[in-house]
C-alpha positions as CSV (number, residue, x, y, z in Angstrom):
1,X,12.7,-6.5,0.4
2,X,15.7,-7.4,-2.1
3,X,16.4,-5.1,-5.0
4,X,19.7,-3.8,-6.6
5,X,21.4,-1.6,-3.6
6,X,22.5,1.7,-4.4
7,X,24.5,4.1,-1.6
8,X,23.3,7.3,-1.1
9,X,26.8,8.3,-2.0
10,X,26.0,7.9,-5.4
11,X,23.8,11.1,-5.0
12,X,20.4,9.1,-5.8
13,X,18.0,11.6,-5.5
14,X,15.2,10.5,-3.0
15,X,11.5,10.7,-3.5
16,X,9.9,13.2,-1.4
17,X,7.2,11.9,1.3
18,X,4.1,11.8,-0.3
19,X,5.3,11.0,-3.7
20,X,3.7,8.4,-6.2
21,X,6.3,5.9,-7.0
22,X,6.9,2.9,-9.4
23,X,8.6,-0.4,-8.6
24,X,11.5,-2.3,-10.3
25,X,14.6,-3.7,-10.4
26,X,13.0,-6.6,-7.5
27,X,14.8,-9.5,-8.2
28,X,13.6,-11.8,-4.6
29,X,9.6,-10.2,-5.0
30,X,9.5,-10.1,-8.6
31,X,5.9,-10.0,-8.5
32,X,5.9,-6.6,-7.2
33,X,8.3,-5.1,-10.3
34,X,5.5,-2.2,-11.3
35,X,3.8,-1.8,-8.6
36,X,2.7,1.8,-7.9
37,X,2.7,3.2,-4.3
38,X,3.2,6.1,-2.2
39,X,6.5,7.2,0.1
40,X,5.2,7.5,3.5
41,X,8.5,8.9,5.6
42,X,11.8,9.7,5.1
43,X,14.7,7.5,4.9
44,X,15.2,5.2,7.8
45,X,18.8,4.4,8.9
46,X,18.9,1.0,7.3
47,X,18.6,3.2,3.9
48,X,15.1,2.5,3.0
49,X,11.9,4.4,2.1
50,X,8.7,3.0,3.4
51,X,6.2,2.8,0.8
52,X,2.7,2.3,0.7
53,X,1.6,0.2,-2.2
54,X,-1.6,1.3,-4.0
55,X,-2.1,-1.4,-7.4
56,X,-1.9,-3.8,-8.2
57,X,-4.9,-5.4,-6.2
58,X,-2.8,-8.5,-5.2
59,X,-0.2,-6.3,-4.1
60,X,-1.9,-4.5,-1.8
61,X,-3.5,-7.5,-0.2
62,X,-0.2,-9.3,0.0
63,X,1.8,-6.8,1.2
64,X,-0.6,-4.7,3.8
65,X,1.9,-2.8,5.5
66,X,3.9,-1.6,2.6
67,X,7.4,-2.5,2.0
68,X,10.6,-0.8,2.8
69,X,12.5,-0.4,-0.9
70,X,16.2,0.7,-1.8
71,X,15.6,4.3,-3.3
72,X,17.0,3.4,-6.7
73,X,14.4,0.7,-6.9
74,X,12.1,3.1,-7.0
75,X,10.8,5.5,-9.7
76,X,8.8,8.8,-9.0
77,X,6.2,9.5,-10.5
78,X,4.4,12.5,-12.1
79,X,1.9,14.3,-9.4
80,X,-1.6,12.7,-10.5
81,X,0.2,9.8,-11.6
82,X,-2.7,6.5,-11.8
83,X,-2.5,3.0,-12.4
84,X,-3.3,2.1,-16.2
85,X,-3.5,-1.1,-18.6
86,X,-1.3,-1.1,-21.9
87,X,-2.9,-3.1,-24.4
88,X,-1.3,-4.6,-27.7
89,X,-3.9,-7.5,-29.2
90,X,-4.4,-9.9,-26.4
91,X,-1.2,-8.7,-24.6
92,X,-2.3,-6.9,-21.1
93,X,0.6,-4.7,-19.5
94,X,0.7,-2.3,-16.9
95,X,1.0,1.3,-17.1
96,X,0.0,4.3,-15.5
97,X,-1.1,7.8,-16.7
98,X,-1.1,10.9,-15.1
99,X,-4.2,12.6,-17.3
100,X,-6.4,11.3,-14.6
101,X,-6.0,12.8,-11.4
102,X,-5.3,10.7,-7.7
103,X,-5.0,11.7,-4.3
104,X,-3.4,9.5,-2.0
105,X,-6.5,9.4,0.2
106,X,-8.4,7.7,-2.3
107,X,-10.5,10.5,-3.7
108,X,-10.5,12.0,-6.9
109,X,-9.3,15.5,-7.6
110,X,-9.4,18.0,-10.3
111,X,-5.8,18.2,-12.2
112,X,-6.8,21.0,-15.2
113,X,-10.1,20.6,-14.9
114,X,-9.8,16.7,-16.7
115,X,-11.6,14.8,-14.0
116,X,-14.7,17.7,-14.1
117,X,-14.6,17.3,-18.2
118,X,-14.8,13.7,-17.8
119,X,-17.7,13.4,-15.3
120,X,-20.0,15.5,-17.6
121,X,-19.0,13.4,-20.3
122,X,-16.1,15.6,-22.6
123,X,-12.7,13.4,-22.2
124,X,-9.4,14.6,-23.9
125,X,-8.5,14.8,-27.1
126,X,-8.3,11.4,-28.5
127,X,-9.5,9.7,-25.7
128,X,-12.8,7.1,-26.2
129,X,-15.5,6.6,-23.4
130,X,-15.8,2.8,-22.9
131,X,-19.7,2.6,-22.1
132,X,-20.1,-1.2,-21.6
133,X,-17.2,-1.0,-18.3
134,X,-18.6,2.2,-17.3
135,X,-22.4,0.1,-16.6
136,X,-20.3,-2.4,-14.7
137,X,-19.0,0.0,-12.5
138,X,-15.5,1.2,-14.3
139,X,-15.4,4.4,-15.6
140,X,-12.6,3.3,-18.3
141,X,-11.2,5.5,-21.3
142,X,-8.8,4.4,-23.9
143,X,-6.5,6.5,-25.8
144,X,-4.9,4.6,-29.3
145,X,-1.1,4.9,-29.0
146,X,0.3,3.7,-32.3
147,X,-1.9,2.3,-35.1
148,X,-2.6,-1.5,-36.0
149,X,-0.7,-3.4,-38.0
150,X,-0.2,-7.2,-38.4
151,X,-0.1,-9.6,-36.6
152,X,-2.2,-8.9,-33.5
153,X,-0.5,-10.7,-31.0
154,X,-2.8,-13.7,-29.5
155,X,-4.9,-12.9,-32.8
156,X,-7.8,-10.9,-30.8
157,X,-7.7,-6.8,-29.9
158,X,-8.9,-6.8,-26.9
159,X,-9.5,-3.1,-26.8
160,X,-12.3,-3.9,-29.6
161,X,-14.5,-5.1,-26.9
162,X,-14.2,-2.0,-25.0
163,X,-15.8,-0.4,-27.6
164,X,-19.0,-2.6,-28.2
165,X,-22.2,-0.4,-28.3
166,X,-24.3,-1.7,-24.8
167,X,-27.7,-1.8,-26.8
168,X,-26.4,-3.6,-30.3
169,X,-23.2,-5.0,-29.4
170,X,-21.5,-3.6,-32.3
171,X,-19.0,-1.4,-33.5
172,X,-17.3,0.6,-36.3
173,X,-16.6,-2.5,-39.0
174,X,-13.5,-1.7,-39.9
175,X,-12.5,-2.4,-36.1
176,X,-13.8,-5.9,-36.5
177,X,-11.7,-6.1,-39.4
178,X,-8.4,-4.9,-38.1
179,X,-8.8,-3.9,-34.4
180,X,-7.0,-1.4,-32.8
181,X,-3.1,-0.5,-32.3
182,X,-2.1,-0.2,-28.9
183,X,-3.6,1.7,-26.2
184,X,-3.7,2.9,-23.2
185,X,-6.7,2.5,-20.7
186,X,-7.4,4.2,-17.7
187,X,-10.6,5.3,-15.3
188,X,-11.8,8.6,-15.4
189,X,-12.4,8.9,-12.0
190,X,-9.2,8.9,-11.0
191,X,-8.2,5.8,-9.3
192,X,-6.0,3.2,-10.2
193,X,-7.2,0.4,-12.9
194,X,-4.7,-2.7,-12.6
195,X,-3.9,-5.7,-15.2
196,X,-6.1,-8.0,-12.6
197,X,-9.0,-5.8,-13.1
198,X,-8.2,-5.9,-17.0
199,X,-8.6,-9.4,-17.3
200,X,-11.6,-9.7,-15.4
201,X,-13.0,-7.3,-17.7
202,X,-12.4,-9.0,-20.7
203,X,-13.9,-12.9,-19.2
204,X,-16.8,-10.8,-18.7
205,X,-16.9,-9.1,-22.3
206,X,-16.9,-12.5,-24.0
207,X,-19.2,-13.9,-21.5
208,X,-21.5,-11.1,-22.6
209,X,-20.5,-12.0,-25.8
210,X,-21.4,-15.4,-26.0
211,X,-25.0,-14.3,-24.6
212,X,-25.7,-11.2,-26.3
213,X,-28.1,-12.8,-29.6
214,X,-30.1,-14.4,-26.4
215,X,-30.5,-11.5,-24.5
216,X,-34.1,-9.8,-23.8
217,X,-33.9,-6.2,-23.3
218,X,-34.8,-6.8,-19.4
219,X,-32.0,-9.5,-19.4
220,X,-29.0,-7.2,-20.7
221,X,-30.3,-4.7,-19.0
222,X,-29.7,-7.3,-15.9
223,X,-26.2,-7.9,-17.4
224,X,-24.9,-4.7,-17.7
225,X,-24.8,-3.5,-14.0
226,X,-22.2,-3.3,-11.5
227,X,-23.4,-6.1,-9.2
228,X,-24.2,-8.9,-12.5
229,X,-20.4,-8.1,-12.8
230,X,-18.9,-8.7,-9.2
231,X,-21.4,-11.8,-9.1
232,X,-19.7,-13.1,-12.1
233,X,-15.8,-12.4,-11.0
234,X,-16.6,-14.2,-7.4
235,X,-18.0,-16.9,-9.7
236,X,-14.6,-17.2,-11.8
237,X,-12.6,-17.1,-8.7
238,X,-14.7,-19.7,-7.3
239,X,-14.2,-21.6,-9.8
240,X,-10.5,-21.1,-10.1
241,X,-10.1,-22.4,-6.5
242,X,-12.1,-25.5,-7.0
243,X,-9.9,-26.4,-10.4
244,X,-7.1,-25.7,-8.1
245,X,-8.2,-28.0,-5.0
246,X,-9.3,-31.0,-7.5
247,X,-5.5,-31.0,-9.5
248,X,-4.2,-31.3,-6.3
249,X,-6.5,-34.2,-5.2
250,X,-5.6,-35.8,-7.6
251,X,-2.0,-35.3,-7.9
252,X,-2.3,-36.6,-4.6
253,X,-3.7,-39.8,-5.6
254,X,-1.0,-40.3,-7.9
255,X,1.5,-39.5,-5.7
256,X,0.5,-42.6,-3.3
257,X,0.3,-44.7,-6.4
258,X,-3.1,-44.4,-7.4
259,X,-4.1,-44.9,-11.0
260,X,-7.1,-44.7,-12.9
261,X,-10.1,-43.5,-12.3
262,X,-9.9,-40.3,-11.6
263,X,-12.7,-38.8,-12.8
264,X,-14.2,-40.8,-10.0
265,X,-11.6,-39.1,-7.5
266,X,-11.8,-35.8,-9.2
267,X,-15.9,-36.2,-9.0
268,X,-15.7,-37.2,-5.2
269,X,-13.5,-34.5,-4.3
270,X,-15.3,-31.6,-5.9
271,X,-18.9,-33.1,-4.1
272,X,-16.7,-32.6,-1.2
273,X,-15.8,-29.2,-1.2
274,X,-19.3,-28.3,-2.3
275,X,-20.6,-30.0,0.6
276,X,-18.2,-28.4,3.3
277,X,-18.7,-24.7,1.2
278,X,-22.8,-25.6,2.1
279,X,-23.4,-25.4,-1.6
280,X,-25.5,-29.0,-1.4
């Protein structure tokens, strides 16, 4: 893995084994620039640390056996230190926190007795329970950083929506009015919560949204679980893929000259894919 090489002779102090770490400074993986993992071993003679990754999601999957980084591409982290989401208006970021507890084996811990005040509902000073995420199966929390002010950027506070009340849908007016600042979420359980998971979050907000003056009491009860959730991201990534396959049927077609109808070959193509997914 490429990064900005720095001798040991600089006196780069090296993160201990077992230490929570941040990416940067990747300029041929770019896509892993603030990603959190763990050191697993010491240096190896090639002057590398290997490093587990932890978040984000796509990281992890992509990169199964960790990655070997130059030690000045890498920054340590507090003990406790979690995976969190900065956001600023419609702006998603990633952060990390280390008011929630993590232990590299996955598990929650107690760091000052936090992650027992959260479980029986007390959070920190200035922290806000975010109910609606919680019924889908995150435990999320948001702490205000700095307060609004104009203009939100992309013109919708997406923290807002963290706040809805799961029975009326509402909240405090003057958050309609003039949303939040920035903020900072994080799960209370202590384990990581990535920008992926962020997004995903919010699609599923403003699908609730869109449904909520329809809903009967049995059908948002339906909506606000864990699994009406995971049902609806596999649907959106389903749905990504087959936008994905038809673009590239038909750029395709055009490529060999084709022109015109393609709804036709857009049409044809998707009938396809449903038929060899078994979906017919």
């Amino acid at each position: 893995m490429y990064g900005t090489h720095q001798s040991q002779a600089t006196g780069t102090r090296l993160p201990p084994v077992g230490s929570v770490v941040r990416l940067g400074g990747l300029s041929s993986v770019q896509e892993l620039n603030g990603a959190i993992g763990t050191v697993l071993g010491p240096m190896k003679d090639n002057g590398r640390l290997p490093v587990r990754l932890l978040s984000p999601p796509a990281a992890v999957a992509g990169w199964p056996g960790g990655v070997w980084a130059w030690p000045n591409n890498l920054t340590e982290l507090p003990p406790g230190t979690v995976a969190a989401v900065y956001l600023h208006g419609s702006v998603i970021l990633p952060a990390c926190t280390d008011v929630f507890a993590y232990q590299s084996n996955g598990t929650a811990q107690v760091v000052r007795g936090l992650r027992t005040a959260a479980a029986t509902g007390n959070l920190p000073a200035g922290w806000q329970r975010c109910e609606v995420a919680t019924m889908l199966g995150l435990p999320l929390a948001l702490l205000e950083l700095t307060p609004w002010s104009e203009p939100v950027p992309g013109g919708r506070s997406i923290a807002v929506y963290l706040l809805v009340d799961p029975v009326s849908a509402s909240v405090f007016v003057w958050l309609w009015v003039q949303g939040l600042g920035s903020v900072l979420v994080a799960r209370t359980d202590g384990l990581h919560f990535t920008t992926e998971e962020m997004a995903q979050l919010d699609d599923y907000n403003m699908h609730l949204m869109d449904l909520w003056s329809e809903f009967t009491d049995d059908a948002r009860r339906k909506a606000l679980t864990k699994q009406a959730f995971r049902s609806f991201v596999r649907s959106e990534a389903a749905d990504a893929t087959l936008r994905t396959e038809r673009l590239a049927a038909l750029a395709a077609y055009r490529a060999t000259g084709g022109s015109g109808c393609e709804d036709r070959v857009l049409s044809s193509h998707f009938v396809w894919t449903k038929d060899q997914r078994g979906m017919r």
